[in-house]
N, C-alpha and C positions, 0 to 999 in steps of 0.2 A: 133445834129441830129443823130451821128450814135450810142450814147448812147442811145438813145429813138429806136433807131432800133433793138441795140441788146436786150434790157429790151423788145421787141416786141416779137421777136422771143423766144427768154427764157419764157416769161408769153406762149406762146404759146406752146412751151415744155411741161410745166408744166399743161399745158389744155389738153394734151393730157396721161399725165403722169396721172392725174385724171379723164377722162374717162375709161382706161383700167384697174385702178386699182381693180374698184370690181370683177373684174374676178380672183382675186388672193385673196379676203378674203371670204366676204356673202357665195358668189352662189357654193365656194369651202367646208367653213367649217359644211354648213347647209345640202348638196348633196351629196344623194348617188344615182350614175349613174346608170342605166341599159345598156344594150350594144345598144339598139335602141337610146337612149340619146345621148350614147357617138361617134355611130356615127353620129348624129346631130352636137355636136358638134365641130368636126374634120371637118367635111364639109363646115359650118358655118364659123369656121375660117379660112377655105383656101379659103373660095369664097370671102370675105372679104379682105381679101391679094391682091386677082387677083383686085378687085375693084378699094381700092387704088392706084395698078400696073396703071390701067387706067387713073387714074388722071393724074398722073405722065407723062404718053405716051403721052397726052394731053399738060396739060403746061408746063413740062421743055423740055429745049433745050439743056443740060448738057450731054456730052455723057455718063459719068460715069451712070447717074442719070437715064438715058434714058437706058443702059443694064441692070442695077439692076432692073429698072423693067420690062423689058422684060424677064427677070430669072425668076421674080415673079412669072407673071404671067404663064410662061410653067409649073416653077416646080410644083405652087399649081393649078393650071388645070392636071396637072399628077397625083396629089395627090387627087383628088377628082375623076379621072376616077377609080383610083384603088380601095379607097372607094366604090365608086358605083357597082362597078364589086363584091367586096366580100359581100358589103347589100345585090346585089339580091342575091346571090350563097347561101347566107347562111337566106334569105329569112325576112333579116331586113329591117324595115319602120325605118328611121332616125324620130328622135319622140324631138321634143322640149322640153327645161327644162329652169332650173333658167342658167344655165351658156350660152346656147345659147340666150337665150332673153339681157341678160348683155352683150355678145358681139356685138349683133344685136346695142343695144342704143348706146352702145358706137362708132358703124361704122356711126352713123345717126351725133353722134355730130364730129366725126372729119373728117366723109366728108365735114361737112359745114366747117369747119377750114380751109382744104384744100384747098377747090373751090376759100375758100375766101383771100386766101393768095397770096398777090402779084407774077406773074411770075417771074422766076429768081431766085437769089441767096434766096430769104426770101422762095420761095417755094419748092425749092429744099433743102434747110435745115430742115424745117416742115415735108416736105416727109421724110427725114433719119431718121430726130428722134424719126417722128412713127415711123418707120420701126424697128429702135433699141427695142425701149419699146413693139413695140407689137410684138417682136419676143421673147424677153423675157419674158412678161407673158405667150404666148402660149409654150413654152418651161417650165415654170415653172408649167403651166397647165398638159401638158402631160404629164412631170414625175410624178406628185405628186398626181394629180385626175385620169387623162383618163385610164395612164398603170395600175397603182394600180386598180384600178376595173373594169377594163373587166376582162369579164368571158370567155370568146369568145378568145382561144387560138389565132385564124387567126387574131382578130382585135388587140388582144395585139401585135402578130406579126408585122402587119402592122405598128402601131403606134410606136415603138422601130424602124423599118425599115426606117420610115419619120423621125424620132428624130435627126438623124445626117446631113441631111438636112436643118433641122430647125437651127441647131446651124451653119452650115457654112451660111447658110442667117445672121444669127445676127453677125457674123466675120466680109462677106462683108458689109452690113449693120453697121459697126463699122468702118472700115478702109476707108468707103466713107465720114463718119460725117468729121474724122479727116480732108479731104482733104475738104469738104464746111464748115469749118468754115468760 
């Protein structure tokens, strides 16, 4: 039985490991951003983050589990007010593209993942390991698509400014998996 549990949660990994992946090849090598885009998708991905964050506040009971995502969800609600403060200043409409619609499908199938994953250890595992994978596409996202093309000094700013943030999320988000194995 706990062969077929951990073969559960690994095919589930990996469920989740191929939702998030088209965000790192198609919607990447076919797209070139406009700054209304790329703040779409900057926004996109941290409301997305807070969502998950929710899950998590919801069925786990894990303390660890339960402040990572309360970090989540301040830091990318932080990260969306400051977004939103420099779109209006500088009088951008967040504008849908191919990489926000790929994250959007992707948030639709591993919420149902989520929801549907046993409370406890099997869903607090599910939770990290998104959290790992989707912290590193969105990190692989930002250096490679978002910064490279804005034009928009202030939003390249910003984005460079969230970047190290992002990466100490996938640290904690790393050093939690280790401890729910």
């Amino acid at each position: 039985m706990k062969k077929l549990t951990k073969f559960g949660t690994w095919l589930m990994g990996m469920f989740i490991v191929s939702v998030l992946f088209p965000i790192n090849t198609e919607a990447q090598k076919t797209t070139k951003l406009t700054d209304p885009q790329i703040a779409s998708v900057a926004v996109t991905a941290n409301q997305i983050d807070i969502n998950y964050a929710e899950i998590a506040m919801k069925k786990s009971t894990n303390k660890e589990v339960l402040q990572f995502a309360k970090t989540m969800k301040t830091d990318h609600a932080s990260v969306i007010d400051m977004a939103v403060k420099l779109a209006k200043k500088l009088g951008v409409t967040p504008e849908t593209n191919a990489i926000t619609k790929s994250l959007l499908a992707g948030e639709v199938k591993t919420t149902k993942s989520l929801k549907a994953a046993k409370a406890g250890h099997d869903f607090d595992k599910a939770y990290i390991d998104n959290e790992v994978t989707y912290h590193e596409a969105v990190i692989k996202t930002v250096e490679t698509v978002l910064i490279p093309q804005s034009q928009n000094a202030e939003l390249k700013g910003l984005l460079e400014k969230v970047l190290p943030t992002l990466k100490t999320h996938l640290e904690h988000a790393k050093m939690a998996q280790k401890d729910i194995k």
